[in-house]
C-alpha positions in Angstrom: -13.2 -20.5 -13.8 -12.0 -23.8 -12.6 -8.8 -25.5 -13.4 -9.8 -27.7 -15.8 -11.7 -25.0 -17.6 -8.1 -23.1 -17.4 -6.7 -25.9 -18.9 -8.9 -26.6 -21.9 -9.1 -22.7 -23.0 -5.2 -22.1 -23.0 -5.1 -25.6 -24.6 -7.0 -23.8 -27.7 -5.3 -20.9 -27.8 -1.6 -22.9 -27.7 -2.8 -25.5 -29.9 -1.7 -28.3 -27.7 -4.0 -31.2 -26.2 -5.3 -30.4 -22.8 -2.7 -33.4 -21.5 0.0 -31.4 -22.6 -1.2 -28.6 -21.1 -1.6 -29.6 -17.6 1.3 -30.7 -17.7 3.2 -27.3 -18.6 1.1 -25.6 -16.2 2.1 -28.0 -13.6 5.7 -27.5 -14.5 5.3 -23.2 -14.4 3.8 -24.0 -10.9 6.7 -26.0 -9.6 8.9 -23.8 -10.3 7.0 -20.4 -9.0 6.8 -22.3 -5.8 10.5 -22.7 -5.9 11.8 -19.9 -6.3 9.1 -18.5 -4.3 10.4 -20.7 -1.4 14.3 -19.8 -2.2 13.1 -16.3 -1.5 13.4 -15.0 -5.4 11.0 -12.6 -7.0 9.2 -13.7 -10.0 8.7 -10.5 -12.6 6.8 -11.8 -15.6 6.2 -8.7 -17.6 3.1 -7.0 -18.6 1.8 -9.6 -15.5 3.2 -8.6 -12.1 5.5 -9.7 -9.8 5.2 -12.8 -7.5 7.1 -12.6 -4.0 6.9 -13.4 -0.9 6.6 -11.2 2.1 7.0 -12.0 5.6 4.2 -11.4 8.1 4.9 -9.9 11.6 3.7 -11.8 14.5 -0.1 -10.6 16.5 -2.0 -10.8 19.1 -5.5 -12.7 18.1 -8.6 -12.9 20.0 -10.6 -16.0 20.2 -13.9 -14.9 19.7 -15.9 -17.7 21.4 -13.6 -17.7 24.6 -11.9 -14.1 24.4 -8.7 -15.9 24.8 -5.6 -14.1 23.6 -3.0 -15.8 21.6 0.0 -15.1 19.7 -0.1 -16.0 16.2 3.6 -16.3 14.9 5.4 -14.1 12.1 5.0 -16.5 8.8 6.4 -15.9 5.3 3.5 -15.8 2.8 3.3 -15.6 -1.5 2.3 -12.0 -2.5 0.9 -10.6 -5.7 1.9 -7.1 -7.1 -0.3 -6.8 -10.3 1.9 -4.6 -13.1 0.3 -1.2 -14.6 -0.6 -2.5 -18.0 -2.4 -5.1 -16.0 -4.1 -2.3 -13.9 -4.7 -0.5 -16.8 -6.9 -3.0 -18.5 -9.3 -2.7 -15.4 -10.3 1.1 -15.7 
């Protein structure tokens, strides 16, 4: 599913026009990635939780060369899905 096929299905189910919409999503979006970057969790319930967690720095091989580099640590989103959500998969 693509976003625009996203759009248009919770558009139907919310009753709204697909302009609206986007836009809402847009908005939910701006402010994950906020407080994301301010370091927050984000528990939406019966969901998960969206957080970030920060990587450790590694050694990496180029595999062309066999060069050895060091990849920095890096802070990166994460996804913890929540067990009603795990329970609709079994």
């Amino acid at each position: 599913m693509n976003n625009k096929e996203f759009i248009t299905q919770l558009a139907k189910r919310c009753k709204m026009t697909p302009a609206e919409t986007a836009e809402n999503v847009d908005r939910f979006v701006e402010v994950v990635t906020e407080r994301l970057k301010d370091g927050d969790q984000l528990n939406i319930s019966g969901f998960g939780v969206l957080e970030t967690k920060m990587k450790k720095e590694r050694l990496s091989v180029n595999p062309k060369t066999g060069q050895r580099f060091l990849v920095p640590p890096k802070i990166q989103p994460a996804f913890r899905p929540s067990s009603k959500l795990k329970d609709k998969f079994k």
